[in-house]
C-alpha positions in Angstrom: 2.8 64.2 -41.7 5.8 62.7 -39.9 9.2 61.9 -41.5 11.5 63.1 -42.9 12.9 64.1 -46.9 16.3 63.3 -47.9 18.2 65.1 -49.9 21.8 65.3 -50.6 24.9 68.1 -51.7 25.4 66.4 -54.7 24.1 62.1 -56.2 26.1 59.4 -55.4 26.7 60.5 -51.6 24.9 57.9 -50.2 21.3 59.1 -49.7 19.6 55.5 -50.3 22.4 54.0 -48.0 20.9 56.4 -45.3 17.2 56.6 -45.8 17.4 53.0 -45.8 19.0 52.7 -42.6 16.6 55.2 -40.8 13.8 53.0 -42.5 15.1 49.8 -41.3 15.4 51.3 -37.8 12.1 52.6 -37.3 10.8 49.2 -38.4 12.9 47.6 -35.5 11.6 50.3 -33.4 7.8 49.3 -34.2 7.3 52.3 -36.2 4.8 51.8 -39.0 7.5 53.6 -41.6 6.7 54.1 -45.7 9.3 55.0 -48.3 8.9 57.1 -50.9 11.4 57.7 -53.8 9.1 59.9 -56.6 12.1 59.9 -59.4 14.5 56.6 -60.4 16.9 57.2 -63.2 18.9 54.9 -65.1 17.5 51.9 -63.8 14.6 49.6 -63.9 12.5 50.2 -60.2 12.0 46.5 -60.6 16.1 46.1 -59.9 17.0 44.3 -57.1 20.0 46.8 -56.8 17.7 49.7 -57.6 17.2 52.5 -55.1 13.0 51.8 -55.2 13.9 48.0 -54.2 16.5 48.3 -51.8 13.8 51.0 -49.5 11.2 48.6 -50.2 13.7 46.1 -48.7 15.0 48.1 -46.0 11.5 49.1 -45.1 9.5 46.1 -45.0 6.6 48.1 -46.7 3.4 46.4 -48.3 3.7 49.6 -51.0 4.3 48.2 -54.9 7.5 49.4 -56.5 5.1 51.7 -58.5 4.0 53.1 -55.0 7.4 53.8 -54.1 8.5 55.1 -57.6 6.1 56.4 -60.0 8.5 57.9 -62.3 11.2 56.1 -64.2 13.0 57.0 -66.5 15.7 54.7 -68.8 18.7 57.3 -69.1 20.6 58.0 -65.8 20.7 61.6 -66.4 18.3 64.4 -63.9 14.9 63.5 -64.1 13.6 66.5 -66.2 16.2 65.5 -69.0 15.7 61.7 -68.9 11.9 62.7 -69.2 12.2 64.8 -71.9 14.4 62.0 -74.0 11.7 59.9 -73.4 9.0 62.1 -74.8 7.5 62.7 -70.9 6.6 65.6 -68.7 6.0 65.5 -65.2 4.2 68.1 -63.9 4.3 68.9 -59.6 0.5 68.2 -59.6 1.5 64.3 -60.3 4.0 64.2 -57.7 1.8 65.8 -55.3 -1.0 63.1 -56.4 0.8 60.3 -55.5 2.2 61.4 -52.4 -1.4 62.3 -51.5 -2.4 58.6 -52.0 0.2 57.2 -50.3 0.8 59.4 -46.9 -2.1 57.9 -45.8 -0.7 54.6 -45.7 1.7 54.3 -43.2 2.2 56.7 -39.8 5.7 58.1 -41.1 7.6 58.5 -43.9 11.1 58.3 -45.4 11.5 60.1 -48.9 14.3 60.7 -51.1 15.3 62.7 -53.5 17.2 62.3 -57.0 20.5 63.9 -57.2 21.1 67.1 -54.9 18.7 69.5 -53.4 18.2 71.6 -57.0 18.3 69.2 -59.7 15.7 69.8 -61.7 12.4 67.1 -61.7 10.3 68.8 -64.2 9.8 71.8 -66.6 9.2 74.3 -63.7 9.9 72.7 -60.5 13.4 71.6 -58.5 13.7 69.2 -55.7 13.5 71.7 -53.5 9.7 72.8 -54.7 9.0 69.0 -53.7 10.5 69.0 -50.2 8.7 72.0 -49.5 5.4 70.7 -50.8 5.4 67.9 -48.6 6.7 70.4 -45.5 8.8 67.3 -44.3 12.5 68.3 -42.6 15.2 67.7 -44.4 18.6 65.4 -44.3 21.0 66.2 -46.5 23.7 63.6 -46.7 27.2 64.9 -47.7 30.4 63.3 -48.8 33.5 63.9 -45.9 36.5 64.8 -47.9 37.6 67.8 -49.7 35.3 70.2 -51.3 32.2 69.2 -49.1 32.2 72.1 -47.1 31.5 74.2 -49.9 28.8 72.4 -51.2 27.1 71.5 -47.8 27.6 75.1 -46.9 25.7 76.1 -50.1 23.0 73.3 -49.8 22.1 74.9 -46.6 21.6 77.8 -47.5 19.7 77.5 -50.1 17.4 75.1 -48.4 17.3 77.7 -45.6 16.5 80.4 -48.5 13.4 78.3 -49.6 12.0 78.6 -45.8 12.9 74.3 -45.2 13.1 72.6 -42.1 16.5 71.5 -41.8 16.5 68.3 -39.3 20.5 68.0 -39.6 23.7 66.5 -42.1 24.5 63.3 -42.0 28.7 63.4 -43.3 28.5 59.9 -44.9 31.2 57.1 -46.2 34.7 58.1 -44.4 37.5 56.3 -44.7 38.6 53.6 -42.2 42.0 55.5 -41.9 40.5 59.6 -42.6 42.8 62.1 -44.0 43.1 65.1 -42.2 40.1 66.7 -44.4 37.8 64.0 -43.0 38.7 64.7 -39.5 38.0 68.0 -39.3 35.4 68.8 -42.0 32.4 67.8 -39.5 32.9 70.6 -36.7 33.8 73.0 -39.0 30.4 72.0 -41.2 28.4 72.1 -38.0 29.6 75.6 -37.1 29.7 77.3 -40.6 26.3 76.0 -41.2 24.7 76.5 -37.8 23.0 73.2 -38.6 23.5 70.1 -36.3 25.8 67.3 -37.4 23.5 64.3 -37.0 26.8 61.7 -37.5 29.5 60.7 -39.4 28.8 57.4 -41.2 31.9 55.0 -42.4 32.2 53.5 -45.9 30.7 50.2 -46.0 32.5 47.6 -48.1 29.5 45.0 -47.5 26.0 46.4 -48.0 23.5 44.3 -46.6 20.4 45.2 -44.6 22.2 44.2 -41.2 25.1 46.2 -41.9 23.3 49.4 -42.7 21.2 49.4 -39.7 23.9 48.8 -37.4 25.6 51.6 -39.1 22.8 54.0 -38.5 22.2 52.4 -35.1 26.2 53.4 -34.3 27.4 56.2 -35.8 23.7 58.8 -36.2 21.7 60.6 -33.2 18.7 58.9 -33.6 16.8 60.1 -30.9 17.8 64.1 -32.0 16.0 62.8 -35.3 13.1 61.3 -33.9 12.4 64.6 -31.8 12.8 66.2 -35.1 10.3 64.1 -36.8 7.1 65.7 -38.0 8.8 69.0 -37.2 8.3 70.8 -40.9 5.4 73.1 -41.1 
């Protein structure tokens, strides 16, 4: 299967931002690109601001919401612990269900994750077990200012502990004018983590489809990605 899973060091980093962008250029590009987003917290899928309609957006796939986001649950807390509020258990064997209905549906796939790369989805399983189910490479999208080397660091190596393909980091949302942090976090990630920096992605004030794709079309190595694509096991 070709695509690619992202994941992220910790939430609110920006993985929809990014896996919408990648969708929307592969769409430009011809590509016949699906999205993917198993677990929605806190908000309706139905949402026009919600992750699940912003990739269907971005994407310009014929998949339902349901398709895109099976799960939803009302409190925005990790999946397992919204589920269990709710009275509901997700086991692995429905995640892998509905990913094995949908693969089939378009040529390549963007997914993303909930939260960071070990928040925990279900009773036994992380986001971690998912990525590797699906044996797509990974993205993991980090924040550029203080304390993100430490957490990128650590989110690589665990991915790298659980045997994943790592396609590269994208360091997303600095500042117009960056601190000194911002500046130099990127090469120092790339060389700590002996995992390529894919790009360095600005804050956006204005989020609209336009603005997201010229963001990935500027500031991300597409064409490193698309070598990388389909390159998990």
């Amino acid at each position: 299967m070709k695509g690619f899973f992202v994941t992220g060091t910790d939430t609110g980093v920006g993985k929809t931002i990014i896996s919408c962008g990648l969708a929307a250029l592969f769409k430009e590009r011809k590509m016949d690109v699906g999205v993917f987003k198993p677990f929605l917290s806190g908000i309706s899928r139905y949402h026009p601001e919600s992750d699940t309609a912003l990739l269907k957006q971005m994407s310009q796939t014929f998949l339902s919401h349901e398709e895109i986001t099976p799960f939803e649950f009302k409190e925005p807390l990790a999946p397992y612990i919204a589920g269990k509020l709710e009275g509901k258990a997700i086991k692995m064997e429905e995640v892998l269900f509905h990913w094995k209905r949908m693969r089939e549906k378009h040529d390549c796939f963007i997914v993303e994750g909930a939260g960071g790369i070990s928040v925990p989805l279900g009773e036994d399983f992380l986001v971690s077990h998912v990525i590797k189910a699906l044996e797509l490479p990974v993205i993991i999208v980090a924040r550029p200012n203080l304390g993100t080397i430490n957490h990128t660091f650590l989110t690589v190596q665990y991915a790298k502990s659980m045997g994943l393909s790592i396609a590269g980091i994208v360091i997303n949302g600095i500042s117009h004018s960056p601190d000194l942090d911002e500046k130099t976090n990127p090469d120092i990630i790339e060389d700590l983590c002996g995992v390529p920096v894919l790009g360095v992605t600005p804050k956006l004030e204005d989020i609209t489809k336009e603005s997201v794709q010229k963001m990935v079309t500027d500031h991300i190595d597409v064409s490193l990605l698309i070598n990388r694509m389909g390159a998990g096991r």
